[in-house]
C-alpha positions as CSV (number, residue, x, y, z in Angstrom):
1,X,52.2,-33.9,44.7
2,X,54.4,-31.2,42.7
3,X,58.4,-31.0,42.5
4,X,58.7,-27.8,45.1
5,X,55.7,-28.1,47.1
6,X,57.0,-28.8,51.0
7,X,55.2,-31.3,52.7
8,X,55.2,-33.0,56.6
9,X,56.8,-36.5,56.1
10,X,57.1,-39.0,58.3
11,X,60.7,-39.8,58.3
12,X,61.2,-42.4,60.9
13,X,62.8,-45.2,61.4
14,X,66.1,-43.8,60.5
15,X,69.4,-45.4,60.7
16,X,72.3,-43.8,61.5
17,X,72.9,-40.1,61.2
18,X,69.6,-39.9,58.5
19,X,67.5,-37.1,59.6
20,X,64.4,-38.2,61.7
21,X,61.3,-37.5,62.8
22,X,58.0,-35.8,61.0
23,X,59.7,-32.6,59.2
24,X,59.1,-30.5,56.4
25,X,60.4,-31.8,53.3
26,X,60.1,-30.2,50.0
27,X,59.5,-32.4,46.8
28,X,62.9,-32.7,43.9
29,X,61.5,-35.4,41.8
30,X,60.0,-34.2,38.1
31,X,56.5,-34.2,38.2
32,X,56.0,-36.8,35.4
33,X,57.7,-39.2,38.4
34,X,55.6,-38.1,40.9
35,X,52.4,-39.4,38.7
36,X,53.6,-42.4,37.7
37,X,55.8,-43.9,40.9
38,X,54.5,-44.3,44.5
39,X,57.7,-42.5,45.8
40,X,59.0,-39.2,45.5
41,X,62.2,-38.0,46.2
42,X,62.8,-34.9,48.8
43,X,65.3,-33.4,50.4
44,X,64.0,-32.7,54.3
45,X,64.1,-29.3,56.3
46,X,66.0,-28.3,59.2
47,X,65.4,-25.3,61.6
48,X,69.1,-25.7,62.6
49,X,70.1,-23.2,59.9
50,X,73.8,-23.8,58.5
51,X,74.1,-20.6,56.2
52,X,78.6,-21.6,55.7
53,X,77.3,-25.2,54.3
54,X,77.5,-25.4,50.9
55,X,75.0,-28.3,51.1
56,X,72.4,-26.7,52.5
57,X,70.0,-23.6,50.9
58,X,67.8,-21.1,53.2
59,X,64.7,-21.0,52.5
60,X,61.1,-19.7,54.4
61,X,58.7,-22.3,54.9
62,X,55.3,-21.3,56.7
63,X,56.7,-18.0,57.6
64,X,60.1,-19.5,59.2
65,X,63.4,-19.3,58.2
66,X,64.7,-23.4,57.6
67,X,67.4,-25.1,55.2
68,X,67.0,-27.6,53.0
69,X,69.6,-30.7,53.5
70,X,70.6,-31.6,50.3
71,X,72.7,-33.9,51.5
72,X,70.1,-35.6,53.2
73,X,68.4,-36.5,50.0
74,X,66.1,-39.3,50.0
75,X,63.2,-41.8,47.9
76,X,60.2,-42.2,50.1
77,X,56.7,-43.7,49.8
78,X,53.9,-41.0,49.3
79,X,52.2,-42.5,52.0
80,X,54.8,-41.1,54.4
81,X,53.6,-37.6,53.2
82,X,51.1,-35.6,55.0
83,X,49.9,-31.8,54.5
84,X,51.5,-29.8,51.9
85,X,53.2,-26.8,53.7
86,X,53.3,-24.8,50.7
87,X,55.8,-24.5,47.6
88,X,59.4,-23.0,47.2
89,X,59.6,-19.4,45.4
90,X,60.7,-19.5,41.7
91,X,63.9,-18.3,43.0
92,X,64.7,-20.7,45.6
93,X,63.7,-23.8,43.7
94,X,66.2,-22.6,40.5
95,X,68.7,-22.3,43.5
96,X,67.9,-26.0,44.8
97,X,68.3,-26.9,41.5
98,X,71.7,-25.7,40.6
99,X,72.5,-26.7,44.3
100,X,71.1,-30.2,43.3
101,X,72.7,-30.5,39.7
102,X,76.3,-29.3,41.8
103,X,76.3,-32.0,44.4
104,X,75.2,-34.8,42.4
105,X,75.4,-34.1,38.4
106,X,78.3,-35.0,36.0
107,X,81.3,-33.0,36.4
């Protein structure tokens, strides 16, 4: 399990206005996490795409246009993740990146 490769996760239960059900996510956590812990941390995909948002980024995943919620971020168990989906372009992971480091880095 890589930072940028998408995955199916099982997201449920939820509480509240979490985002639910078994949905793309795409890995954030550094790898050198994501070898030691059993949890990663993602940030899951929508199809309801929200291009005015500024906390969400567009991006394809298995051929299909979907966003990923950053403000949805989350710490799940590996064993909620299924099938890797494939991986985020160079370019679209330095964007989740900067997106990221903007929502939730120091000022």
């Amino acid at each position: 399990m890589k930072r940028d490769d998408i995955h199916w996760a099982r997201l449920d239960p939820v509480e509240g206005s979490e985002l639910s059900k078994t949905r793309p996510c795409v890995i954030v956590s550094r790898d050198e996490l994501n070898a030691a812990l059993p949890t990663v941390v993602v940030c899951p995909l929508t199809s309801v795409l929200r291009p005015k948002w500024r906390t969400r980024l567009q991006v394809r995943c298995a051929g299909h246009k979907a966003d990923v919620c950053a403000e949805q971020i989350r710490t799940v168990s590996k064993a909620r993740l299924g099938l890797r989906l494939g991986t985020l372009s160079k370019t679209e992971a330095v964007a989740l990146r900067t997106l990221l480091s903007e929502m939730y880095g120091t000022p």
